[in-house]
Structure formats: structure tokens, C-alpha cells
KEKE-3310 file (N, C-alpha, C; in steps of 0.2 Angstrom, whole numbers, plus 5000, padded with zeros to 4 digits):
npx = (5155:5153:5156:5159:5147:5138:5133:5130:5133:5141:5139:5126:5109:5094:5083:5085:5088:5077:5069:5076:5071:5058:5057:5062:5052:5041:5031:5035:5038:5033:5032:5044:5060:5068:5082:5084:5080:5087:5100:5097:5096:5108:5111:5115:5106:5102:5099:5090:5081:5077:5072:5061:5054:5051:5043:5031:5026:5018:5012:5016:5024:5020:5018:5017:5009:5010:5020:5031:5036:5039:5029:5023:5014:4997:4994:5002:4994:4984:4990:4992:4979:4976:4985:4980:4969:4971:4974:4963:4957:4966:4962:4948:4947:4952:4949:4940:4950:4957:4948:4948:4961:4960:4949:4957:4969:4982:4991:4988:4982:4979:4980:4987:4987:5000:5005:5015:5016:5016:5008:5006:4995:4990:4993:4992:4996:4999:4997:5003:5016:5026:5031:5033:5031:5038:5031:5031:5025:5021:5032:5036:5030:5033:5020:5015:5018:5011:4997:4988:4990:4988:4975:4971:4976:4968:4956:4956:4949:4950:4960:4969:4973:4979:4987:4997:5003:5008:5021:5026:5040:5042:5049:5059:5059:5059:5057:5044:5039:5028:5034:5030:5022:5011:5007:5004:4995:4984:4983:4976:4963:4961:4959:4947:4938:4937:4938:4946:4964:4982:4997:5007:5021:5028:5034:5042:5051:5044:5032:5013:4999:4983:4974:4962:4948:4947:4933:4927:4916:4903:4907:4920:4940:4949:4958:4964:4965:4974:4979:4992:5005:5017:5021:5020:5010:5001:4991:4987:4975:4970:4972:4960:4949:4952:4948:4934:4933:4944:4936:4924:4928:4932:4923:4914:4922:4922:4908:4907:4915:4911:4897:4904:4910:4899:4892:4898:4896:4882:4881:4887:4877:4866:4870:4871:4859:4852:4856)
npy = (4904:4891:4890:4881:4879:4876:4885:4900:4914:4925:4929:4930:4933:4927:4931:4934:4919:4914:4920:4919:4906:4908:4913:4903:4894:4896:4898:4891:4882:4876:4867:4859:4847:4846:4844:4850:4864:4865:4867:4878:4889:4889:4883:4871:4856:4851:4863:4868:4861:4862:4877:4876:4867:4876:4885:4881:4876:4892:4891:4895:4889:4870:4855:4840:4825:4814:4817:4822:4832:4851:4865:4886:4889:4893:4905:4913:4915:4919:4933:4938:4942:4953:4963:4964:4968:4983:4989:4990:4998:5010:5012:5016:5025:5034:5044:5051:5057:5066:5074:5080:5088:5094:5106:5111:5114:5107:5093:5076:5062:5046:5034:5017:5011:5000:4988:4997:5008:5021:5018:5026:5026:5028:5046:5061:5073:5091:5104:5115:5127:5126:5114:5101:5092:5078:5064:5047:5035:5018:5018:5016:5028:5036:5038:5045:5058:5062:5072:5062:5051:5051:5057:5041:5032:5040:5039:5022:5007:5005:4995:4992:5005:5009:4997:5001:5014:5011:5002:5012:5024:5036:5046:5061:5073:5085:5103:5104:5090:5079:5072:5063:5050:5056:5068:5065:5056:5065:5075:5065:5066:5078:5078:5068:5076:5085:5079:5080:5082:5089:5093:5102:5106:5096:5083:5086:5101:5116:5110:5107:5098:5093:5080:5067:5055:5036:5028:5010:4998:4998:5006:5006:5012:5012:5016:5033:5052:5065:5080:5088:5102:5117:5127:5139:5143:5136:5142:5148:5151:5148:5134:5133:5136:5122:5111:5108:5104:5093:5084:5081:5077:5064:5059:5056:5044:5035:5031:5028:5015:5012:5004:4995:4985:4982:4974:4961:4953:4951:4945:4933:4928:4926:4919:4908:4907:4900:4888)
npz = (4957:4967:4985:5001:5005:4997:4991:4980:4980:4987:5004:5003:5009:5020:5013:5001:4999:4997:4989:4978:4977:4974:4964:4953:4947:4934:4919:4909:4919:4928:4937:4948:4953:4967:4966:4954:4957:4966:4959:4951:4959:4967:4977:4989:4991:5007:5010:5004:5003:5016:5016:5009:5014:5026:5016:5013:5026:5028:5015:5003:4995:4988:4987:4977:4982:4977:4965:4970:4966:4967:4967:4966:4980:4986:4993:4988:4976:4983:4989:4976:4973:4981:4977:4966:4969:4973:4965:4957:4965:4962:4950:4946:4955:4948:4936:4946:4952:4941:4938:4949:4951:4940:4944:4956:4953:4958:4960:4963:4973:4976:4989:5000:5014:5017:5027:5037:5029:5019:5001:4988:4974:4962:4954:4949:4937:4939:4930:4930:4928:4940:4946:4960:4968:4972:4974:4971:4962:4969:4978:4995:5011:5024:5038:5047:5041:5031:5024:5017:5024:5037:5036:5033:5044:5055:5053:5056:5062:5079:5087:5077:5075:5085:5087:5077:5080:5092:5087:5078:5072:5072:5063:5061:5049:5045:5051:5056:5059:5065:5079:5090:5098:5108:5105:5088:5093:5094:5083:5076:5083:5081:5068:5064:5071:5060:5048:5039:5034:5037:5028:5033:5029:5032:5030:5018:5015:5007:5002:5003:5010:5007:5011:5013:5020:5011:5009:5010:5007:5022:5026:5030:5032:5017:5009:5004:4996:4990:4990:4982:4981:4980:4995:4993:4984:4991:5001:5016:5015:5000:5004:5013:5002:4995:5001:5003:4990:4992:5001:4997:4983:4987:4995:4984:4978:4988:4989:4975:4978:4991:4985:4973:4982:4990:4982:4979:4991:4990:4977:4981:4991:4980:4973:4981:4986:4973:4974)
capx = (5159:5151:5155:5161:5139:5134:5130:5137:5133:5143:5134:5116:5105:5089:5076:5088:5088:5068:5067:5078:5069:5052:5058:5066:5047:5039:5027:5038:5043:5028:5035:5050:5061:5072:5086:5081:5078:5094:5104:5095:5096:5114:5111:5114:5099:5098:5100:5086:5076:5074:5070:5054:5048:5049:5039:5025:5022:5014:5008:5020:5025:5016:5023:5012:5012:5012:5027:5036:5035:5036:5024:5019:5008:4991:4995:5004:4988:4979:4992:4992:4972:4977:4989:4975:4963:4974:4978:4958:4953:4965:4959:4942:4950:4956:4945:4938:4958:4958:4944:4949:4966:4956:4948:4960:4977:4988:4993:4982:4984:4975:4986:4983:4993:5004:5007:5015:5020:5009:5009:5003:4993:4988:4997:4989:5001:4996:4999:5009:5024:5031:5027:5038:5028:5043:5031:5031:5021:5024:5036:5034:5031:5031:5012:5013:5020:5009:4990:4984:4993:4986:4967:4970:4975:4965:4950:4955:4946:4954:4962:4970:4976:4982:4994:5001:5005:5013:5026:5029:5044:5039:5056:5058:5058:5057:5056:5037:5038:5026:5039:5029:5014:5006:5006:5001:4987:4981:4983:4972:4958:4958:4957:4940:4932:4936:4934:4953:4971:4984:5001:5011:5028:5030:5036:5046:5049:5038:5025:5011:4995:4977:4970:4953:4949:4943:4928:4924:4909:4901:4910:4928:4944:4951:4964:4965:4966:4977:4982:5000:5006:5021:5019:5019:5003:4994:4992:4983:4969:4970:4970:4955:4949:4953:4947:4929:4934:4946:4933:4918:4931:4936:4915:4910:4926:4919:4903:4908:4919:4907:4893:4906:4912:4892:4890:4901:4894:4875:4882:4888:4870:4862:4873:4869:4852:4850:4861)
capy = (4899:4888:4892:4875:4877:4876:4893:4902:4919:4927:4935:4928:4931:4922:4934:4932:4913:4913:4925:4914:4899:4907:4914:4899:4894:4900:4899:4886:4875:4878:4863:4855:4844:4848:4844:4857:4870:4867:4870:4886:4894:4889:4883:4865:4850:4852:4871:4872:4859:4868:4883:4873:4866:4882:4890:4874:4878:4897:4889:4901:4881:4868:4847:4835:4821:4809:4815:4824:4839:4857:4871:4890:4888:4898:4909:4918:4919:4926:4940:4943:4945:4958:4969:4966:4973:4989:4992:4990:5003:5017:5014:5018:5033:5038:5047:5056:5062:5069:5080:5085:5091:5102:5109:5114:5116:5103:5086:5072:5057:5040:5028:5017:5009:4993:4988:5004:5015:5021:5018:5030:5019:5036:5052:5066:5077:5098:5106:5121:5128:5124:5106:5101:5087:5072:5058:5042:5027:5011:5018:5015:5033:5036:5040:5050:5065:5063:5071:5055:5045:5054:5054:5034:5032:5044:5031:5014:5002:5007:4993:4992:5011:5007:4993:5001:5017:5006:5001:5016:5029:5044:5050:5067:5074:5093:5104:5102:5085:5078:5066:5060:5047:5058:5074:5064:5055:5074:5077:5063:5068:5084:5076:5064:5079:5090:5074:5081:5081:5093:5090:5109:5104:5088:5078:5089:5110:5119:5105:5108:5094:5090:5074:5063:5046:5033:5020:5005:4993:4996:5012:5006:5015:5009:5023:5041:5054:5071:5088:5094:5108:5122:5130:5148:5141:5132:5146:5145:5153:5140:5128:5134:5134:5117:5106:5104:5100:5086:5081:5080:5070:5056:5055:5051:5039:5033:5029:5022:5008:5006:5002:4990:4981:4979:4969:4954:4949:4951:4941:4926:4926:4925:4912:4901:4904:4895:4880)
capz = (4960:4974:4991:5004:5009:4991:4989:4972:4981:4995:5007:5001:5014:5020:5010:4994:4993:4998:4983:4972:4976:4971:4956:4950:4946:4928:4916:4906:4921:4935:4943:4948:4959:4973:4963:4950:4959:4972:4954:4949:4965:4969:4984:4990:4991:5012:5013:4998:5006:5023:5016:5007:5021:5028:5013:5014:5032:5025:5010:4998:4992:4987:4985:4975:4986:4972:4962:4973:4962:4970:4963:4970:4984:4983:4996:4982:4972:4987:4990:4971:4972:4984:4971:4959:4970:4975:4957:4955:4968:4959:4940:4948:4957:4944:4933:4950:4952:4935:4939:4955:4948:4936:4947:4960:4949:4962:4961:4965:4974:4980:4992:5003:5019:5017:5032:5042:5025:5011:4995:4980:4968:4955:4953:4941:4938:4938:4925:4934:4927:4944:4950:4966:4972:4971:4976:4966:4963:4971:4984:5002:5012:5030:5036:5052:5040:5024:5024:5015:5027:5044:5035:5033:5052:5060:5053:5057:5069:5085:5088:5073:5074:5090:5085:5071:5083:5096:5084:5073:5076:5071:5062:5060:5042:5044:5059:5058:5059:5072:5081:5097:5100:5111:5099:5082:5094:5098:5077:5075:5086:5076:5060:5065:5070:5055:5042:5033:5037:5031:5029:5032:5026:5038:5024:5012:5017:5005:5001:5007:5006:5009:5012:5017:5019:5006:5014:5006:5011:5027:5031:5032:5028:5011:5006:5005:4993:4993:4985:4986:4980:4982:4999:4989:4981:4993:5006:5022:5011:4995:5007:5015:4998:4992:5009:5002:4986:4991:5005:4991:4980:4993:4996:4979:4978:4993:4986:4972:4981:4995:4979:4972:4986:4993:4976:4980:4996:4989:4974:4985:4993:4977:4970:4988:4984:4967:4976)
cpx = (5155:5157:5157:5151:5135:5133:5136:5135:5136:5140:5126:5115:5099:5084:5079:5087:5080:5066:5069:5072:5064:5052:5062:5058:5046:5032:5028:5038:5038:5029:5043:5053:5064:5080:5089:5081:5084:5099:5101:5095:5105:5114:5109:5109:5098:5096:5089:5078:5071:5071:5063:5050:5047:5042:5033:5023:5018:5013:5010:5021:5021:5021:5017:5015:5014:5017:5031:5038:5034:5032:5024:5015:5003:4990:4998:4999:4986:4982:4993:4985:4975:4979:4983:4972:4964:4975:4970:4955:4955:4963:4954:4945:4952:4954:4942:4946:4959:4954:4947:4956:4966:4955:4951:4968:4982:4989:4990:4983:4980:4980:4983:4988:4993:5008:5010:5017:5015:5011:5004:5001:4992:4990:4994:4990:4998:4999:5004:5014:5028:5027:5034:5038:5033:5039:5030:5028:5024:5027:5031:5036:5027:5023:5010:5015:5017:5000:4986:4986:4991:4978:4968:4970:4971:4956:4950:4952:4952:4961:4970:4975:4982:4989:4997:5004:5011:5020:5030:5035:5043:5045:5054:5061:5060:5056:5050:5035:5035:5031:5036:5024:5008:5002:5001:4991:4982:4979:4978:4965:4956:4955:4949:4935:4931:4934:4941:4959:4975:4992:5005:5018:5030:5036:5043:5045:5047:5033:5021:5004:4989:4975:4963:4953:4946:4939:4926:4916:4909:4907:4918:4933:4949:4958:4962:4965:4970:4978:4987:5001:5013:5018:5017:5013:4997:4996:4988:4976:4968:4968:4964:4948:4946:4950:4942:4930:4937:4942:4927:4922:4930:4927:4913:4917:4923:4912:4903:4910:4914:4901:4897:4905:4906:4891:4890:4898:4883:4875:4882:4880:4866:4862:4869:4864:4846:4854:4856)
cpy = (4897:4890:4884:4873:4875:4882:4898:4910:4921:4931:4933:4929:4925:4923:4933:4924:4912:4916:4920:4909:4901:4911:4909:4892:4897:4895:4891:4881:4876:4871:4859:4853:4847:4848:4850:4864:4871:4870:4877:4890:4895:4888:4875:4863:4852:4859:4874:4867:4861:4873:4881:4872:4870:4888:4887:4877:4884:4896:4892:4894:4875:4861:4842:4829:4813:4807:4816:4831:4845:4862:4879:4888:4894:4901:4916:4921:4924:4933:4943:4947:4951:4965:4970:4971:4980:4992:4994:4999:5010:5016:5017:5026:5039:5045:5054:5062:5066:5076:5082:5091:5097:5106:5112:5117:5114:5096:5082:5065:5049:5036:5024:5015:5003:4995:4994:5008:5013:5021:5020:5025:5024:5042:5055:5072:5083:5099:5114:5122:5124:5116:5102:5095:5080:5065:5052:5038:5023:5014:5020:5025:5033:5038:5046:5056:5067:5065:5064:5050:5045:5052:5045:5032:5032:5042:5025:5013:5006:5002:4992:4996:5011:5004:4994:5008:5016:5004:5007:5022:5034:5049:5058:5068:5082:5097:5105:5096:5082:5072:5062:5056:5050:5063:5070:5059:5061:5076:5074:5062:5073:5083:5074:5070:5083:5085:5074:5082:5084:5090:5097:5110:5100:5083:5081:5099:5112:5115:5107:5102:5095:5084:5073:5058:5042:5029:5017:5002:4993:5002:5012:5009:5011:5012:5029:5043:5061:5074:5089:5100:5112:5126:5139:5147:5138:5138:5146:5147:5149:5136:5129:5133:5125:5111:5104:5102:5091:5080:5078:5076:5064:5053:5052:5047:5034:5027:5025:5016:5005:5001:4995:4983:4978:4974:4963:4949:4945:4944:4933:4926:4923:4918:4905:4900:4901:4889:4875)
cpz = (4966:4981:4995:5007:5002:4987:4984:4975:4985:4997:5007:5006:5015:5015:5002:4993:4992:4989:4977:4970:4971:4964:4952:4946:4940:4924:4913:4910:4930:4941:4943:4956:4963:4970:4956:4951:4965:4964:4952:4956:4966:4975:4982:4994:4996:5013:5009:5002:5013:5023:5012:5012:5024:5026:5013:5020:5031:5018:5001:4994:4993:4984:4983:4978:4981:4967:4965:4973:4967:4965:4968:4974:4983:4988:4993:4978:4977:4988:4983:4970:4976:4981:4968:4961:4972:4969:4955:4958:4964:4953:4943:4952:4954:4940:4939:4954:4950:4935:4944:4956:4944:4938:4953:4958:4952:4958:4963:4967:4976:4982:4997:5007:5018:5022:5036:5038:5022:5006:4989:4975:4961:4958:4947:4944:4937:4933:4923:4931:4933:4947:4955:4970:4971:4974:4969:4967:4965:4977:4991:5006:5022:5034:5041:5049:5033:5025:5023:5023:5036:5043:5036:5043:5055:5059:5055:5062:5075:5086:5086:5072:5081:5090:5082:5076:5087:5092:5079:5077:5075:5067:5059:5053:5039:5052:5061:5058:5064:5074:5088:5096:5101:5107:5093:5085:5096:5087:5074:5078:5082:5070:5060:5067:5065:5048:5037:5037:5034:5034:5028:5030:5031:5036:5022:5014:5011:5001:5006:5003:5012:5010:5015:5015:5014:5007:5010:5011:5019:5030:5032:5029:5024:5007:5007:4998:4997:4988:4987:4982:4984:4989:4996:4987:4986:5001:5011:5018:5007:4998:5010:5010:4995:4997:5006:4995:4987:4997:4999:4986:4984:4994:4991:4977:4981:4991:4980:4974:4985:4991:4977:4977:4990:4989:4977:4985:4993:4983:4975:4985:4989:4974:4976:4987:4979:4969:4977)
residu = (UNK:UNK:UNK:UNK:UNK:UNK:UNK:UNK:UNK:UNK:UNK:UNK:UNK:UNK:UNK:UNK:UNK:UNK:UNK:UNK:UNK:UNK:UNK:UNK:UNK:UNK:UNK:UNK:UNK:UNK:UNK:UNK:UNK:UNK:UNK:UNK:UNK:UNK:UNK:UNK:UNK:UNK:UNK:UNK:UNK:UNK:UNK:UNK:UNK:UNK:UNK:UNK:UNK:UNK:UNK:UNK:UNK:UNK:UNK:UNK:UNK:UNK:UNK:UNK:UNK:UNK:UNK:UNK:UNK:UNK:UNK:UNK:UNK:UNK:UNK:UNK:UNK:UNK:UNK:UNK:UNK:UNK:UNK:UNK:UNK:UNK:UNK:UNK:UNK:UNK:UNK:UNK:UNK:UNK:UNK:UNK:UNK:UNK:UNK:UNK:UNK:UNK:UNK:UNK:UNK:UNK:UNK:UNK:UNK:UNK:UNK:UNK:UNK:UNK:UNK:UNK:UNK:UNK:UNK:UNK:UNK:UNK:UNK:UNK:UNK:UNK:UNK:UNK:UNK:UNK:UNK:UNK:UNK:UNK:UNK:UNK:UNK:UNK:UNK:UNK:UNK:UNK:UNK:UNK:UNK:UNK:UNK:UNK:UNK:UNK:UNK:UNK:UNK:UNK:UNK:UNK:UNK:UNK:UNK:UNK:UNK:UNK:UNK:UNK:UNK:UNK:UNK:UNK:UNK:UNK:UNK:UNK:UNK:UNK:UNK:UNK:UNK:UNK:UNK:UNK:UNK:UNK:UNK:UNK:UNK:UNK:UNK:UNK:UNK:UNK:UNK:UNK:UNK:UNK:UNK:UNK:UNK:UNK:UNK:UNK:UNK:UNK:UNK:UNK:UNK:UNK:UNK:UNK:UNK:UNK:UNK:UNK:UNK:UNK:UNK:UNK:UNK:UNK:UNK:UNK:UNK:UNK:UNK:UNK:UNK:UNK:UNK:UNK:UNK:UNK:UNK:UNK:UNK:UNK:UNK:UNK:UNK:UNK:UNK:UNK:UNK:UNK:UNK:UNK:UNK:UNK:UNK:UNK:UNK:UNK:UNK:UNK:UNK:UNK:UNK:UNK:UNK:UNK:UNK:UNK:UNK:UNK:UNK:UNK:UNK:UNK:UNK:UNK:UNK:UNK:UNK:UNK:UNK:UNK:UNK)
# end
């Protein structure tokens, strides 16, 4: 039942009708009027038309000036290229995961950072009677308390690492949870010179993990890889152990990517040079 504003939702927010509008778009019906799409939302003609010209200014919507017609905006494509390419970097992670989990008898991960959390793209699970490791794909995980997510950091451009510091809380997790700026910028000092990152039960009490960074083209950090494991399991000795393995993974990862991602630019040139 509509609402005295239009709205057949109570409580909608702003991010739900944005959400509606641009699922009310398909395969079937990749355009439509204002009219059209103020009935599939539930939301009356000014309420639905402000939030278009809202989404038109960032390019998310898209209005043929000829019929009137609204469409996705290619802004959407761009950010889907971006999934693509996140989904792309684990397939290719994958395979060096696969092995690396044989050889070490942990859990295995590649993630990378979206915006101030990370996200697990490959998971290969051990084969341990005991497996304890509760991370999941796709979900968003805090980074000051995750090896991966400290190796990703403790690489970026300065600037970069900088900015994303300055905003972050540091919530605490565990009683070993680094909780400060100054401390985790002390943790990350140590990591750059040792090239890995561990995570002692930061995250989770008896998890314990390795990580190291992943470089794409030109050196840059592109994700992470890690081992976790049962703190009974990965003992300060294991760990000591497993570090050149999951360093020597993350390198020829590395190598691969920066290989790829070199391709593309050399590509373009080639193309420009038959023009």
C-alpha cells in the first residue's frame, strides 16, 4: 500500500530506492520511461525523478536525449569490469593456492582490499580432520587484524596507506588485537622489512595466519595471499616453517600477474602502431 509520498515501502531509505530504481532495469526492458520505472519502484514520478538526476550526474543512469528513454549508465559497466577483473586475478591464484595448501596442510587464501575491508576471492580448504578457519568468500573483513590484510597495507603507495589509516578504527577483536595507529604503523614497518605478515590470534583466538603481498605490473600491490590454521598447528616453529613457502607462492603469483597485466599496455602500443 502506497504511503501520502508515494512510496509502497515504509522506512525505504535512500540506498533501497537507488537500489530499486537500478534493478528495475533488465535484460527484457533495458529501457524505460519515468513513468515505468516510478511504478516498479513504488515511488512517485518527482521523488523517482530526483533520484535519476542524481544517478546521471555519476553516470550510473543514462537518458536518450531523443526519446526520453532511461538506460544503465556505463559507469556500471566500468565497475562491473572491475568484479571481472577481481574474479580474474583469483582463477589465476588459484591453481598456485592448490599447491600451496599441499604443501603446507593449511588453508589458503588470495584477497584483496575493497575500499577499507578485505575480501577473500579463493579459499582451499585443508584437508585436516580439524579445520577452524570460518572465513568466507565475498565477505568484507577488517584488515588491521588479518595477515593478508596487513601484507596488502604495509605495500601501498604511501599516500594511499596513509589515507586509508587516517580513517580506520582499529576495533578490537581479541586481546591481541593491535588497536592503535601508532602500534599497527610500528607492525607495518616490520612487515616491509621482513616481506610477511602474521596474524597471532588478532582476528579469531586460536587462528593463527601467514600472509605476503601479491604485485601486479610495475611492482604494485594487487592482493595478498595467506595460510591459517589451528593455533595447536601452526606453532611458532610451523610458522617458521611455512613463511618461505607462502613468500615463494605470493612471488610466482606475482610474476604471473605482473606478466599479464604488462601485456595490455604493450598491446594498446601495438595496436596504435598499425593505426
Amino acid at each position: 500500500m502506497s504511503d501520502a509520498t508515494g512510496n509502497k515501502r515504509n522506512g525505504q531509505g535512500v540506498v533501497d530506492k537507488v537500489a530499486a530504481i537500478l534493478m528495475a532495469f533488465s535484460f527484457d526492458d533495458p529501457e524505460l520511461d519515468l513513468r515505468e520505472i516510478s511504478q516498479r519502484v513504488g515511488l512517485n514520478k518527482s521523488t523517482t525523478c530526483r533520484i535519476l538526476r542524481k544517478l546521471m550526474q555519476y553516470r550510473f543512469i543514462e537518458q536518450d536525449p531523443a526519446t526520453g528513454l532511461y538506460r544503465l549508465g556505463i559507469r556500471l559497466f566500468e565497475l562491473g569490469n572491475l568484479v571481472a577483473d577481481n574474479l580474474k586475478l583469483g582463477e589465476v591464484a588459484r591453481p598456485y593456492l592448490e599447491a600451496l595448501t599441499e604443501r603446507v596442510g593449511e588453508t589458503s587464501h588470495f584477497a584483496v582490499l575493497s575500499g577499507d575491508r578485505i575480501v577473500h576471492l579463493v579459499r582451499i580448504e585443508s584437508q585436516q580432520a580439524i579445520r577452524v578457519v570460518p572465513s568466507r568468500l565475498g565477505e568484507r573483513y577488517p584488515f588491521h587484524c588479518l595477515s593478508v590484510g596487513k601484507a596488502i597495507v604495509a605495500f601501498l603507495p604511501e599516500e594511499e596507506r596513509k589515507a586509508l589509516l587516517a580513517r580506520a578504527e582499529f576495533e578490537k577483536f581479541t586481546n591481541r588485537t593491535i588497536t592503535s595507529r601508532t602500534a599497527f604503523e610500528k607492525e607495518l614497518e616490520k612487515i616491509r622489512r621482513c616481506g610477511y605478515a602474521l596474524d597471532n590470534e588478532e582476528f579469531i583466538e586460536g587462528i593463527r595466519c601467514v600472509g605476503a603481498p601479491v604485485r601486479g605490473y610495475k611492482g604494485r600491490v594487487i592482493g595478498g595471499i595467506s595460510v591459517a590454521g589451528p593455533a595447536m598447528r601452526l606453532t611458532s616453529e610451523r610458522i617458521a616453517e611455512v613463511i618461505p613457502f607462502v613468500m615463494e607462492t605470493a612471488a610466482e603469483i606475482s610474476r604471473c600477474f605482473a606478466k599479464d597485466q604488462a601485456e595490455v599496455p604493450e598491446k594498446k602500443l601495438q595496436e596504435a602502431a598499425r593505426r
